[in-house]
C-alpha positions as CSV (number, residue, x, y, z in Angstrom):
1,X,-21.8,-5.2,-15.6
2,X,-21.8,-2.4,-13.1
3,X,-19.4,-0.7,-10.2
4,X,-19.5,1.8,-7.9
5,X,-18.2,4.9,-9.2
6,X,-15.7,6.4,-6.3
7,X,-15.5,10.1,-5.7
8,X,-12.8,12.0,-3.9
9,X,-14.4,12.0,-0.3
10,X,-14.0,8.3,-0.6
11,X,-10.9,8.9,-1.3
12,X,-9.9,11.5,1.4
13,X,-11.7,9.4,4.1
14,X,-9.7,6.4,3.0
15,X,-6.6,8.6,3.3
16,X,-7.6,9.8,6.8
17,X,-5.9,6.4,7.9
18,X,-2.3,7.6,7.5
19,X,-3.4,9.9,10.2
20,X,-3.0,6.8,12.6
21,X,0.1,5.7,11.2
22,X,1.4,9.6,11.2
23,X,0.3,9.7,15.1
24,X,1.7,6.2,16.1
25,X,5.1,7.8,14.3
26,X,4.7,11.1,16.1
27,X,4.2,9.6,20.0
28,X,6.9,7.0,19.8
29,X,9.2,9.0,17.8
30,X,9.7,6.9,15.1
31,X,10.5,9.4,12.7
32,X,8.8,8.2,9.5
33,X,5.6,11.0,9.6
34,X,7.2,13.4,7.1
35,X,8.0,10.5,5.2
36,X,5.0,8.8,4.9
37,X,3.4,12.0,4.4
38,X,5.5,12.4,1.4
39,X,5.2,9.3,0.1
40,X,1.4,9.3,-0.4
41,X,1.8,12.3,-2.1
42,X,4.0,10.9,-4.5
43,X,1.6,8.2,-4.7
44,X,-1.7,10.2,-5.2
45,X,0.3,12.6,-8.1
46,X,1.8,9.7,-9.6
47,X,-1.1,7.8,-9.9
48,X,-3.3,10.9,-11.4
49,X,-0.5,11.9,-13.9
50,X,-0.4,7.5,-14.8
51,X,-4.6,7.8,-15.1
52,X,-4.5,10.8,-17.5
53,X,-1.5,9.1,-19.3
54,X,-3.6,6.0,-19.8
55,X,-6.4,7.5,-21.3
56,X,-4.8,9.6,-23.8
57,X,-3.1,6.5,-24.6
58,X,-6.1,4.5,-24.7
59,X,-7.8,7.1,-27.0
60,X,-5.3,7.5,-29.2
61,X,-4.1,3.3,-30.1
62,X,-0.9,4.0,-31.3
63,X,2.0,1.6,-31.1
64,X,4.6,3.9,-30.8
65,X,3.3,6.1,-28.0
66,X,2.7,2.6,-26.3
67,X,6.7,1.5,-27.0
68,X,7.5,4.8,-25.5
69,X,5.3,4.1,-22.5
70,X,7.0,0.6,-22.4
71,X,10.0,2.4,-22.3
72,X,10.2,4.8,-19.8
73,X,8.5,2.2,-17.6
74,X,11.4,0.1,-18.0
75,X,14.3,2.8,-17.9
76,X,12.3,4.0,-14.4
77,X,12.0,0.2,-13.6
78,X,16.1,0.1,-13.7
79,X,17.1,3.0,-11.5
80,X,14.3,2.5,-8.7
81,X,16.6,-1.5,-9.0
82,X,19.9,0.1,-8.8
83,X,18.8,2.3,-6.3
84,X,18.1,-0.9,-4.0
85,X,21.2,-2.0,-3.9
86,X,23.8,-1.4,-1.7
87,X,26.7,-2.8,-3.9
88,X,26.4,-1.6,-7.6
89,X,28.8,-2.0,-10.8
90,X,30.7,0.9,-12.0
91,X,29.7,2.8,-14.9
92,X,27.1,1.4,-17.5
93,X,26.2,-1.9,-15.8
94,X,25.6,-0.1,-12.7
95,X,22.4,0.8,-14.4
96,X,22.5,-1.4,-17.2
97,X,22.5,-4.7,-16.1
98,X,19.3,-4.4,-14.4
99,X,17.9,-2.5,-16.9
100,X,18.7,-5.3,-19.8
101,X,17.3,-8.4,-17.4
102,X,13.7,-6.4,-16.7
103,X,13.8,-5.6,-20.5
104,X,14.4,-9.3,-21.4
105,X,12.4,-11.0,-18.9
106,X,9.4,-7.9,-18.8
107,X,9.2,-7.8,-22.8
108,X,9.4,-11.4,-23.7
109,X,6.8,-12.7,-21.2
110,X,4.4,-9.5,-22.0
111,X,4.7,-9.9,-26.1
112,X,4.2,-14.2,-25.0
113,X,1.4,-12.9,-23.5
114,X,-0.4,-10.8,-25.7
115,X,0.6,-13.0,-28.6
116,X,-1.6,-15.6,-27.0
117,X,-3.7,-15.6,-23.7
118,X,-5.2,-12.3,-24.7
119,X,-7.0,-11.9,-27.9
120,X,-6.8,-7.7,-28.0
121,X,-7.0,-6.1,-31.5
122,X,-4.7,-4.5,-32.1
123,X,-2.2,-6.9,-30.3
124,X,-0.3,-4.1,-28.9
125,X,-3.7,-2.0,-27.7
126,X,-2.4,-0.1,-24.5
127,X,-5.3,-1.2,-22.4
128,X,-3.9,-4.4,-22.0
129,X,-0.4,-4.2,-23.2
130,X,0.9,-1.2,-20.2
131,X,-1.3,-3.0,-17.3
132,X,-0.3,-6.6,-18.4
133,X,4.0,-4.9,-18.4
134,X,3.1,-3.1,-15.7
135,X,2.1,-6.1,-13.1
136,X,5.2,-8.2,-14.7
137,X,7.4,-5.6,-14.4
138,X,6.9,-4.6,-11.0
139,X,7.6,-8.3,-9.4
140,X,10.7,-8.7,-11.6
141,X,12.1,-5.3,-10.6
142,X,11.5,-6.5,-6.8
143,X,13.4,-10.2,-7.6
144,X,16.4,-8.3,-9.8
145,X,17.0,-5.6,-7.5
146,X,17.5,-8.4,-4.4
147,X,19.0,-11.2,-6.7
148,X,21.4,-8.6,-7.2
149,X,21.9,-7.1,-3.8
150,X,22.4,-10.1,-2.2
151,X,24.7,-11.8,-5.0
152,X,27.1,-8.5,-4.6
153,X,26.8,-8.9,-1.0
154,X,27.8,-12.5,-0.8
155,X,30.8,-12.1,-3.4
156,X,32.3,-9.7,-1.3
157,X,31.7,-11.1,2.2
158,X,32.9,-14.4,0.8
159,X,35.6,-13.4,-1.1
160,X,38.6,-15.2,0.5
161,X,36.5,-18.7,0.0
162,X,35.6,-18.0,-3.5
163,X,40.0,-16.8,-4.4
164,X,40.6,-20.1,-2.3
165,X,38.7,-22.3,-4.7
166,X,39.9,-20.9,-7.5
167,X,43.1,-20.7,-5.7
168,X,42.5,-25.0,-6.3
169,X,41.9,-24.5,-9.8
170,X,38.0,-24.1,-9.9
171,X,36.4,-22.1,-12.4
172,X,35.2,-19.0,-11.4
173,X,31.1,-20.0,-12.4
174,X,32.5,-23.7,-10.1
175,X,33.9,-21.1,-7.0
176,X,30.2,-19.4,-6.9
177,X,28.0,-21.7,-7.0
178,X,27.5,-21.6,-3.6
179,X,26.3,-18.0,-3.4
180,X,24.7,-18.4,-6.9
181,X,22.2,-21.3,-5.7
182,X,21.1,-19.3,-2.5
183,X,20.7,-15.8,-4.3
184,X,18.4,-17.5,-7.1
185,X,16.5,-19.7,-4.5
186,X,15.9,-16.9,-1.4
187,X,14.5,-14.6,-4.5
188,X,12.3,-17.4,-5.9
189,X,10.8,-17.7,-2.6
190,X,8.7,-14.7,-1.9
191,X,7.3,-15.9,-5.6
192,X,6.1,-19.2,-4.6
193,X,4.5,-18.1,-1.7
194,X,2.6,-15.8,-3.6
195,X,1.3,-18.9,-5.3
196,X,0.6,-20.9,-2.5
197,X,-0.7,-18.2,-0.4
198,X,-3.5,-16.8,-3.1
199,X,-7.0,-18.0,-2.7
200,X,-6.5,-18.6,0.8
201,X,-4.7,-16.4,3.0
202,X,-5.0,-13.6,0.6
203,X,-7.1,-12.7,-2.7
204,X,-4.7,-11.0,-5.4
205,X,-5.3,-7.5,-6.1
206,X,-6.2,-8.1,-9.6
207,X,-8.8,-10.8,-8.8
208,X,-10.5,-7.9,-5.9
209,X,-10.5,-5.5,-8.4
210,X,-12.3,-7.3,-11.3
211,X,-14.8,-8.5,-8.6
212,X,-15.4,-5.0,-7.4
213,X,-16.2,-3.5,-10.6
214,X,-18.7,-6.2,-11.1
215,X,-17.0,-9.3,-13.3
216,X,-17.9,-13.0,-12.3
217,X,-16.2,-13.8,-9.8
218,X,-14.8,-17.3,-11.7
219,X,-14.0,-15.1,-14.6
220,X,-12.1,-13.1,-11.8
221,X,-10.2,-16.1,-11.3
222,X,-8.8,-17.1,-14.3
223,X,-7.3,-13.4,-15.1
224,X,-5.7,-13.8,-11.7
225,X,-4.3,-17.3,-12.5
226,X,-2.9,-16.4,-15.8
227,X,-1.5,-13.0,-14.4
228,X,0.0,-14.9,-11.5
229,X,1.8,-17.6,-13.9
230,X,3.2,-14.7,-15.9
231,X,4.4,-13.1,-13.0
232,X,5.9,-15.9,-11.6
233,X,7.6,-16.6,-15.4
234,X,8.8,-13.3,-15.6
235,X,10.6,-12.9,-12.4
236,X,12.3,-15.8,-12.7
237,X,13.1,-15.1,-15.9
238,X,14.7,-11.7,-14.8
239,X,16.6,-13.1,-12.1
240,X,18.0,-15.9,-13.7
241,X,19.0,-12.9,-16.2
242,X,20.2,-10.5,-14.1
243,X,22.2,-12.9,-12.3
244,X,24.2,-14.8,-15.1
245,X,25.3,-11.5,-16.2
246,X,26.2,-10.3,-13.2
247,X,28.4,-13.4,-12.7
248,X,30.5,-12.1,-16.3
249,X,30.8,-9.2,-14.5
250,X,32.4,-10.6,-11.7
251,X,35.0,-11.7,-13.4
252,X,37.8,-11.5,-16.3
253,X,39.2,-14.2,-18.9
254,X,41.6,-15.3,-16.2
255,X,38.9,-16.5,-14.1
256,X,39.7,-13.4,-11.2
257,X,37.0,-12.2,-8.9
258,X,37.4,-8.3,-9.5
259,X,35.5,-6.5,-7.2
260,X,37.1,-3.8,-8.3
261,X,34.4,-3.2,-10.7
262,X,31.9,-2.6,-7.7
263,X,31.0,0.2,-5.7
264,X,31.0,-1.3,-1.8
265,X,29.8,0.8,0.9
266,X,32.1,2.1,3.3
């Protein structure tokens, strides 16, 4: 097995392209160049400090260095979710609830996982345990973050429909079901696209990589498969989470809708 060994003209050249973008921004006014130019690089430092990270935690196989890593990719995981939402709880479940779904849903499929489908020794060896929580992590942060958002956002809009059901004597879990079965199916969506999409209209990121660095290409493909499976179980997982939690929330023991507990934009 061999692959092409980059070097950092490769890379600048590559990153010559945002010069298009920066100019299409620039002559139509757009106002994203300093943006973009700041966000590659956050990417490019980011990414260096995450390769130098990897290898010292590659050479040194310890499970609590890797827990740590596990997380402060998680705690990171929770604020960049909060931070996507335009309504949020007040005080600890602000950040927590999030937080506490990823953690679930991102911890129990990754431990599944390793447990199983890969036979590493030890089980908890970083080089598959970060990537592996990393990929998982990353979807369900996406799927929280907008389950949430959009839950929030439909509990206030709708509030006067949800008090007049339970106004009728409804439940409070009975009064949002409506906005409960859209959040959870808009935010599955995107996910089984993904899945119908792959192999066809697009080849996963995983599945390219492997092939560029040289491994068969039907090896290739089952990696991507069982990645995309656990993806797929972890994001549901962590929505389904996030969101029956955020439903307690929502509410007190005399079935109330108390928005008061929210911050709500102005």
């Amino acid at each position: 097995m061999s692959y092409d060994s980059l070097n950092y003209w490769d890379i600048a050249l590559a990153a010559s392209l945002l010069c298009i973008n920066a100019g299409l921004s620039i002559y139509y006014k757009l106002g994203t160049a300093k943006r973009l130019v700041i966000a590659a690089i956050r990417m490019v430092v980011q990414l260096t400090l995450v390769g130098l990270v990897l290898k010292a935690l590659f050479k040194a196989m310890s499970p609590w260095l890797t827990l740590l890593a596990a997380v402060v990719m998680i705690g990171f995981a929770g604020r960049e979710a909060m931070a996507r939402q335009d309504r949020t709880f007040i005080g600890f479940w602000g950040y927590g609830l999030g937080t506490i779904s990823m953690l679930m849903a991102a911890g129990i499929v990754t431990v599944f996982a390793l447990s199983t489908q890969f036979h590493a020794d030890p089980w908890y060896d970083p080089r598959y345990a970060i990537p592996i929580l990393g990929m998982i992590l990353g979807n369900a942060m996406t799927g929280v973050s907008l389950a949430l958002d959009r839950l929030l956002s439909d509990a206030d809009s709708g509030r006067a429909k949800i008090e007049a059901r339970l106004a009728l004597g409804h439940t409070f879990r009975d009064a949002m079901q409506g906005p409960l079965r859209s959040t959870m199916r808009a935010e599955l969506i995107p996910t089984v696209n993904g899945m119908a999409a792959a192999g066809v209209v697009s080849l996963p990121g995983m599945m390219t990589g492997q092939i560029l660095a040289g491994v068969n290409p039907v090896a290739a493909v089952k990696y991507q498969l069982l990645i995309m499976f656990l993806i797929a179980g972890g994001t549901a997982l962590g929505v389904f989470c996030s969101v029956m939690i955020a439903l307690k929330c929502l509410t007190d023991s005399r079935q109330r809708i108390r928005l008061d507990r929210l911050y709500l934009p102005h």
